[in-house]
mmCIF file of the C-alpha atoms, coordinates in Angstrom:
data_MODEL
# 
_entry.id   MODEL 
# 
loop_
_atom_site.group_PDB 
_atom_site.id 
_atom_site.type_symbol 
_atom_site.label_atom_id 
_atom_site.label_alt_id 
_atom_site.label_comp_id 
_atom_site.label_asym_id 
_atom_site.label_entity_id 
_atom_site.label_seq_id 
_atom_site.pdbx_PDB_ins_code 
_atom_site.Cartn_x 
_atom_site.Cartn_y 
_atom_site.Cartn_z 
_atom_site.occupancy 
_atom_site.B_iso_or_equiv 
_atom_site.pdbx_formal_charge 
_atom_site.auth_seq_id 
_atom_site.auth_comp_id 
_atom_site.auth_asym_id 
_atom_site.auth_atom_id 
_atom_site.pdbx_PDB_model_num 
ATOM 1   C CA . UNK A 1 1   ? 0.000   0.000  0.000  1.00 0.00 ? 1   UNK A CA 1 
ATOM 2   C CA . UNK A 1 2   ? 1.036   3.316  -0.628 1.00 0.00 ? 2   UNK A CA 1 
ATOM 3   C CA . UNK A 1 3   ? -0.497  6.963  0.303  1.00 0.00 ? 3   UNK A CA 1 
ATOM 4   C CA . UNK A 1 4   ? -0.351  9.568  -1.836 1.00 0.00 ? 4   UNK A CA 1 
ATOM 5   C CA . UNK A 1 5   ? -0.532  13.738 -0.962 1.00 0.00 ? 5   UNK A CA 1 
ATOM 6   C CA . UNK A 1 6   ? -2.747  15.276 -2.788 1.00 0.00 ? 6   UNK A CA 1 
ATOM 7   C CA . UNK A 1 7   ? -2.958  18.704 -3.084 1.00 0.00 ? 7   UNK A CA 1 
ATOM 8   C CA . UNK A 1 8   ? -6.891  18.622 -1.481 1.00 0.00 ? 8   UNK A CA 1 
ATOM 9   C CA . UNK A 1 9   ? -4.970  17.264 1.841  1.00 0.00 ? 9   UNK A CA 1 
ATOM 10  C CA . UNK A 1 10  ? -3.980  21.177 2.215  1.00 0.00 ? 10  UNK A CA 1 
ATOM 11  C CA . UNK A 1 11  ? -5.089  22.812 5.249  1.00 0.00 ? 11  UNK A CA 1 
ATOM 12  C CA . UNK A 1 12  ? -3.692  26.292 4.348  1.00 0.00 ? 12  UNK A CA 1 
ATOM 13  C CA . UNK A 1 13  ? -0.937  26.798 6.993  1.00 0.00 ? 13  UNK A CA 1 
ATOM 14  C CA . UNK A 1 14  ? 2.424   25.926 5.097  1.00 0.00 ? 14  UNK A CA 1 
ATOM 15  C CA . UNK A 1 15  ? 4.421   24.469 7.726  1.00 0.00 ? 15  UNK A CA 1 
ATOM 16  C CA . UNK A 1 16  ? 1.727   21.795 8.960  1.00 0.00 ? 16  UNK A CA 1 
ATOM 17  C CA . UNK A 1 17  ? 1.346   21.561 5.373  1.00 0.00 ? 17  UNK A CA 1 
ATOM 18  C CA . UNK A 1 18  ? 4.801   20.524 4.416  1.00 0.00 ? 18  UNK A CA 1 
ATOM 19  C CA . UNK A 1 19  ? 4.951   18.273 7.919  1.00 0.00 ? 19  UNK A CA 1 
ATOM 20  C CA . UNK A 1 20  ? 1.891   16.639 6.453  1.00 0.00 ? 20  UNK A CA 1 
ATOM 21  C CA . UNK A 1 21  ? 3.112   16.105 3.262  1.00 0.00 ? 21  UNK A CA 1 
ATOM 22  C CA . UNK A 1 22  ? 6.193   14.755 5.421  1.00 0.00 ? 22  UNK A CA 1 
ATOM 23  C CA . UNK A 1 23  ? 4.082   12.125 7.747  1.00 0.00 ? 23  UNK A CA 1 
ATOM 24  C CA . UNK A 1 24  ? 2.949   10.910 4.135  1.00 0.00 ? 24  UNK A CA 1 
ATOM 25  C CA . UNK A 1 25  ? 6.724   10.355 3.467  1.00 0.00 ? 25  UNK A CA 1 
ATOM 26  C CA . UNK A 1 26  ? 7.154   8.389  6.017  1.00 0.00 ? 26  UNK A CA 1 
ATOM 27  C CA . UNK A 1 27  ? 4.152   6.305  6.231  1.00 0.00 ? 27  UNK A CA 1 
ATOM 28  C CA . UNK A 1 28  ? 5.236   5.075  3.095  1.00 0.00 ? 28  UNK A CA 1 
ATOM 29  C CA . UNK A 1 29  ? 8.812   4.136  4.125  1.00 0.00 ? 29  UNK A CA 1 
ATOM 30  C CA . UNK A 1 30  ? 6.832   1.572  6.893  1.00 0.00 ? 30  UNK A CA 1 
ATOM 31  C CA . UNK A 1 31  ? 4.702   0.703  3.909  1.00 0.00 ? 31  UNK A CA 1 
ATOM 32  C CA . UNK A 1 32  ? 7.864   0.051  1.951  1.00 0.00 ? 32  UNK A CA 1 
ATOM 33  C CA . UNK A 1 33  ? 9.461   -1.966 4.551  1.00 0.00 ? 33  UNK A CA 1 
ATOM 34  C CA . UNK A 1 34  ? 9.661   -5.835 3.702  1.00 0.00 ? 34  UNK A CA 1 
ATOM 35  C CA . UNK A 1 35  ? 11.745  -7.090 6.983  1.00 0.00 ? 35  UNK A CA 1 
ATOM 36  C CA . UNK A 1 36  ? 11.088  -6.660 10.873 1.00 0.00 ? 36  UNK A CA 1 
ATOM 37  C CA . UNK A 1 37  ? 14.369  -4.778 10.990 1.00 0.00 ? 37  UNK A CA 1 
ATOM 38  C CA . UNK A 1 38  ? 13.059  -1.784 8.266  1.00 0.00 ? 38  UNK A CA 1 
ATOM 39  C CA . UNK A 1 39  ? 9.845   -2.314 9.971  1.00 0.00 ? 39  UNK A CA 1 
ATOM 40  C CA . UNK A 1 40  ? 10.799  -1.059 13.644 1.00 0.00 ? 40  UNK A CA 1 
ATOM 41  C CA . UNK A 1 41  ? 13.521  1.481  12.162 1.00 0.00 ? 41  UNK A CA 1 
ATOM 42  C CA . UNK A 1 42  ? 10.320  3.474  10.117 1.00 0.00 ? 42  UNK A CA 1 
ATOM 43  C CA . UNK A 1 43  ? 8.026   2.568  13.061 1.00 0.00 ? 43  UNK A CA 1 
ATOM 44  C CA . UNK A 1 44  ? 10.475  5.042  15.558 1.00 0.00 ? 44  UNK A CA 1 
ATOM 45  C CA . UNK A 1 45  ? 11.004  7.289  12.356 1.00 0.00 ? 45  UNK A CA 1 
ATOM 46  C CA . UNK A 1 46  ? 7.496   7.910  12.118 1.00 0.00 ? 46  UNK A CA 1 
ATOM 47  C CA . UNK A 1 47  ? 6.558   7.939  15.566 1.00 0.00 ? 47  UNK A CA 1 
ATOM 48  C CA . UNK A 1 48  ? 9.324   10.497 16.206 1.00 0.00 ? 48  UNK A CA 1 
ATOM 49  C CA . UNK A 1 49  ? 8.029   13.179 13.290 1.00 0.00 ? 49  UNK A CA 1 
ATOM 50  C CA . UNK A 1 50  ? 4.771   12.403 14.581 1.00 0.00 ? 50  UNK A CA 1 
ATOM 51  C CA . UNK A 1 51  ? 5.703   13.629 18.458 1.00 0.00 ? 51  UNK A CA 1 
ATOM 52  C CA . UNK A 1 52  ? 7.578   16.865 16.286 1.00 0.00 ? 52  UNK A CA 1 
ATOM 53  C CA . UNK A 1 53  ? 4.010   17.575 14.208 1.00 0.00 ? 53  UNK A CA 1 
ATOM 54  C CA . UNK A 1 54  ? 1.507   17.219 16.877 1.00 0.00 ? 54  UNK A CA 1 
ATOM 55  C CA . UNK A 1 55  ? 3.891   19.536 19.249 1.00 0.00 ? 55  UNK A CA 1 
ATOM 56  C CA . UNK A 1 56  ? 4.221   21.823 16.002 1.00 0.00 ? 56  UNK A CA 1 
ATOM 57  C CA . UNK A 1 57  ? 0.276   21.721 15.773 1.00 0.00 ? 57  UNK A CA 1 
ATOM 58  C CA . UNK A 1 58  ? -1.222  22.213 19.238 1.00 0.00 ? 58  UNK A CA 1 
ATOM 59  C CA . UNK A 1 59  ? 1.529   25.062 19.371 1.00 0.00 ? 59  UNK A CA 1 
ATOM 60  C CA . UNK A 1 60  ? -0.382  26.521 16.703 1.00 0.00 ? 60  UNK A CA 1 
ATOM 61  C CA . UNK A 1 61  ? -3.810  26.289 18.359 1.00 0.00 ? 61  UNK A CA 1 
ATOM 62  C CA . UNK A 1 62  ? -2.421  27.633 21.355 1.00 0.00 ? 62  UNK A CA 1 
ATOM 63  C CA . UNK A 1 63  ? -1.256  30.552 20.203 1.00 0.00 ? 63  UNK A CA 1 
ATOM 64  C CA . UNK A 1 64  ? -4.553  31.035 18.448 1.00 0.00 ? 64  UNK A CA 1 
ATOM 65  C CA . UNK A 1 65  ? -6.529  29.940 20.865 1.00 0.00 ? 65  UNK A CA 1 
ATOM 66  C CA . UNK A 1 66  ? -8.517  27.476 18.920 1.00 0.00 ? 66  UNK A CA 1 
ATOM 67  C CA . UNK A 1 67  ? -12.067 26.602 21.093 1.00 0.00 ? 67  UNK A CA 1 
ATOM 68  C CA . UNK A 1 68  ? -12.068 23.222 19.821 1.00 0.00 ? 68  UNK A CA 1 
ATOM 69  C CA . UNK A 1 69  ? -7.914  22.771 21.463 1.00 0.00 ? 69  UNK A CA 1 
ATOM 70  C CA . UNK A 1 70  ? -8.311  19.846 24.202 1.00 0.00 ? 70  UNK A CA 1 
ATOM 71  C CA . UNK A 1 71  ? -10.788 18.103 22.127 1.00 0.00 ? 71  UNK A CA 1 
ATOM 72  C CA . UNK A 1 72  ? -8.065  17.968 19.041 1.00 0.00 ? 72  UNK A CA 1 
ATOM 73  C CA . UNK A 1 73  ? -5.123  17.218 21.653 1.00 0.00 ? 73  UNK A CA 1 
ATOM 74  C CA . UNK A 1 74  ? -7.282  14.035 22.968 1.00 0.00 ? 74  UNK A CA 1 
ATOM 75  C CA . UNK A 1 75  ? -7.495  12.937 19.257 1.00 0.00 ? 75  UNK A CA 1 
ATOM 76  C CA . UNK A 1 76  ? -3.618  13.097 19.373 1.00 0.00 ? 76  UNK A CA 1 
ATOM 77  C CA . UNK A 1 77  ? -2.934  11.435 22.940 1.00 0.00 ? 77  UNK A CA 1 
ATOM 78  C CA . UNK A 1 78  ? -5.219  8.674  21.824 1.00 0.00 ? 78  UNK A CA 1 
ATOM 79  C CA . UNK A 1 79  ? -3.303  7.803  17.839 1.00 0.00 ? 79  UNK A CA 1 
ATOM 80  C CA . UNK A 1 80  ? 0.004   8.043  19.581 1.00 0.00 ? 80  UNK A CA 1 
ATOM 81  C CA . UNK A 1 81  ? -1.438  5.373  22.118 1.00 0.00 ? 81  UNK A CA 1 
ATOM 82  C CA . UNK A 1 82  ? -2.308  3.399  19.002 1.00 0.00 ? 82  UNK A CA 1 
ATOM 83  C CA . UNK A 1 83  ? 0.807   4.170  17.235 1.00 0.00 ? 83  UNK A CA 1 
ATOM 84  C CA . UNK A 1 84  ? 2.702   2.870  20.464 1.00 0.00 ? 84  UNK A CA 1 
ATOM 85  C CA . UNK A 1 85  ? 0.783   -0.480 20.440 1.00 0.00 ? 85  UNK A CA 1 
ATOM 86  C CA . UNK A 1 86  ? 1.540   -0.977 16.854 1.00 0.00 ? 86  UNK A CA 1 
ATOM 87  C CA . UNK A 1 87  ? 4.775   -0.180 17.005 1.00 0.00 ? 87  UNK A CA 1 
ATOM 88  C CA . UNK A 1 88  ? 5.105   -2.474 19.932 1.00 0.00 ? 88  UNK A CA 1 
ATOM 89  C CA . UNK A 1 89  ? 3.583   -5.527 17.785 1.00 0.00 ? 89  UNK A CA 1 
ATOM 90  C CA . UNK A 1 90  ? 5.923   -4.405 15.268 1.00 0.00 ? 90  UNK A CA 1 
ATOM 91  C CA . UNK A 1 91  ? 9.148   -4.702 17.647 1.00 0.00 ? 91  UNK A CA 1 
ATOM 92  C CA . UNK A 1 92  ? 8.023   -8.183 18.743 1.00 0.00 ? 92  UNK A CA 1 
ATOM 93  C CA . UNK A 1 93  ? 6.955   -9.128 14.826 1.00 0.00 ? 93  UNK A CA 1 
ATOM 94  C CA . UNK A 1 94  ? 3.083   -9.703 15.775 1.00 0.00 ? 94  UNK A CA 1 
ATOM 95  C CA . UNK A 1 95  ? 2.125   -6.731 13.347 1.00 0.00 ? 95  UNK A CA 1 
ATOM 96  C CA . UNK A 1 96  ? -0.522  -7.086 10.775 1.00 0.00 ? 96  UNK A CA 1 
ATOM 97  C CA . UNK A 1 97  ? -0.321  -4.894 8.014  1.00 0.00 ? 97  UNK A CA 1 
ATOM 98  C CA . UNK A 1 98  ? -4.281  -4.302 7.670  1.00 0.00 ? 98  UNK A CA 1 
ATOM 99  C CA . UNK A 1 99  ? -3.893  -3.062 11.485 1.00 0.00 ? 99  UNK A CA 1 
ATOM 100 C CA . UNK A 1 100 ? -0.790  -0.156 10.431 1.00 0.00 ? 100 UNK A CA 1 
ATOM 101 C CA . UNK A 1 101 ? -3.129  0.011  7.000  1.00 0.00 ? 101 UNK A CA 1 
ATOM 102 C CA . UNK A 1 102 ? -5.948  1.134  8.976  1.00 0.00 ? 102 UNK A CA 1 
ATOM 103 C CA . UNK A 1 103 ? -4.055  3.795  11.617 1.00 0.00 ? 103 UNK A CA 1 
ATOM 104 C CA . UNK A 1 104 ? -2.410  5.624  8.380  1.00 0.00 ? 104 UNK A CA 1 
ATOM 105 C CA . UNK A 1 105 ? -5.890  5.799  6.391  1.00 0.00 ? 105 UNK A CA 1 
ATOM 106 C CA . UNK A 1 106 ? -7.353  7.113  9.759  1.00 0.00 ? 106 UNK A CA 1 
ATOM 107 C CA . UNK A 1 107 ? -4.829  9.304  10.971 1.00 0.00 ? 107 UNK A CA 1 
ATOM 108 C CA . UNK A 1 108 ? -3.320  10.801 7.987  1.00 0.00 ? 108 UNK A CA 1 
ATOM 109 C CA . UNK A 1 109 ? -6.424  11.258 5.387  1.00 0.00 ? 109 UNK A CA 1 
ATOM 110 C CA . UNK A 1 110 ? -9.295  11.139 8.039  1.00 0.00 ? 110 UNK A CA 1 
ATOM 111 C CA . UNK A 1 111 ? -7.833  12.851 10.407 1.00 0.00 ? 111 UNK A CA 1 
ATOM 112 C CA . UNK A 1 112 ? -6.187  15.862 8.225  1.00 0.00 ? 112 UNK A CA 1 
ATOM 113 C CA . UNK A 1 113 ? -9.311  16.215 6.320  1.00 0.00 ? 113 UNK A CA 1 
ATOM 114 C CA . UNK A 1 114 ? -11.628 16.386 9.337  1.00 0.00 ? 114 UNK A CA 1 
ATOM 115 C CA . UNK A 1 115 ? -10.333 18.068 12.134 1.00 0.00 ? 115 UNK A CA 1 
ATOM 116 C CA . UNK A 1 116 ? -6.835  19.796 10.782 1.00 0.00 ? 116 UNK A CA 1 
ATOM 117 C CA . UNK A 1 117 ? -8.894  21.680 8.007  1.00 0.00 ? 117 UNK A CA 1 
ATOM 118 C CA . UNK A 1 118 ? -11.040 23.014 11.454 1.00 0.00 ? 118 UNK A CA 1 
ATOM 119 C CA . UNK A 1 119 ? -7.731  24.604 12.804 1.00 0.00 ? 119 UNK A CA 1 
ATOM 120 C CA . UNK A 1 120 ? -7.082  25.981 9.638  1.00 0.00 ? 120 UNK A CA 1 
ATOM 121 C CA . UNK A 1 121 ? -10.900 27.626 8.533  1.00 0.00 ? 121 UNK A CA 1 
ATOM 122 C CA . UNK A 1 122 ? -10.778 28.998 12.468 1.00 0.00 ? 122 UNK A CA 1 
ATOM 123 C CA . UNK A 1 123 ? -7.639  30.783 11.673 1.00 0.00 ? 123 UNK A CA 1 
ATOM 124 C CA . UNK A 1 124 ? -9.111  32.162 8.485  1.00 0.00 ? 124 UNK A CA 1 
ATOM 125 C CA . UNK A 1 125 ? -12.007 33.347 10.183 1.00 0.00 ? 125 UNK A CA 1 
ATOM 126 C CA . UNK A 1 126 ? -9.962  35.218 13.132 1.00 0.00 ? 126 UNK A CA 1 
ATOM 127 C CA . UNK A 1 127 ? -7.904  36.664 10.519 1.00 0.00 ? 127 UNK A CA 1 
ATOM 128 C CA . UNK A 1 128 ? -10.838 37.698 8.480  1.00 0.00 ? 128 UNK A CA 1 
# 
């Protein structure tokens, strides 16, 4: 499997942008990996940028104030938690790739397209 950016991913702000366009990146390198070695080495790739994004992001809702803040931090404590389990099953070569297919269409398309394009409308709107 592979995921592909798409310009329709943008949410408007260009540094979340280009970390999105990033977590794509590296989904695809665990995607890519064929041996339980590559696996864990993207696994802690990806769960480090991840850790560097969501920091990034609730930064920028911070400073913004965005209403809708420890709702959209919740959303992050809780795929981290799932990123930590599957990374676990990945270090002790129980992981099923439906399971990591799943997190990465959830995360990175549902997740972006529903609640990161919020952050980014709010901001318009404030700015307007």
């Amino acid at each position: 499997m592979n995921i592909e950016w798409k310009d329709s991913y943008r949410i408007g702000h260009d540094r979340i942008d280009q970390q999105h366009q990033q977590l794509f990146a590296l989904a695809n390198v665990v995607f890519a990996a064929t041996a339980q070695p590559a696996y864990r080495l993207a696994a802690m790739q990806l769960y480090s940028y991840i850790r560097t994004h969501f920091a990034e992001e609730e930064a920028l809702m911070r400073s913004v104030s965005y209403p809708d803040y420890p709702n959209h931090v919740q959303m992050h404590t809780a795929m981290i938690s799932r990123w930590n389990a599957i990374s676990e099953s990945i270090g002790k070569n129980e992981f099923k790739n439906t399971e990591i297919n799943a997190f990465m269409h959830e995360w990175l398309l549902q997740h972006i397209a529903q609640h990161d394009t919020q952050i980014a409308a709010y901001i318009q709107q404030r700015n307007a």
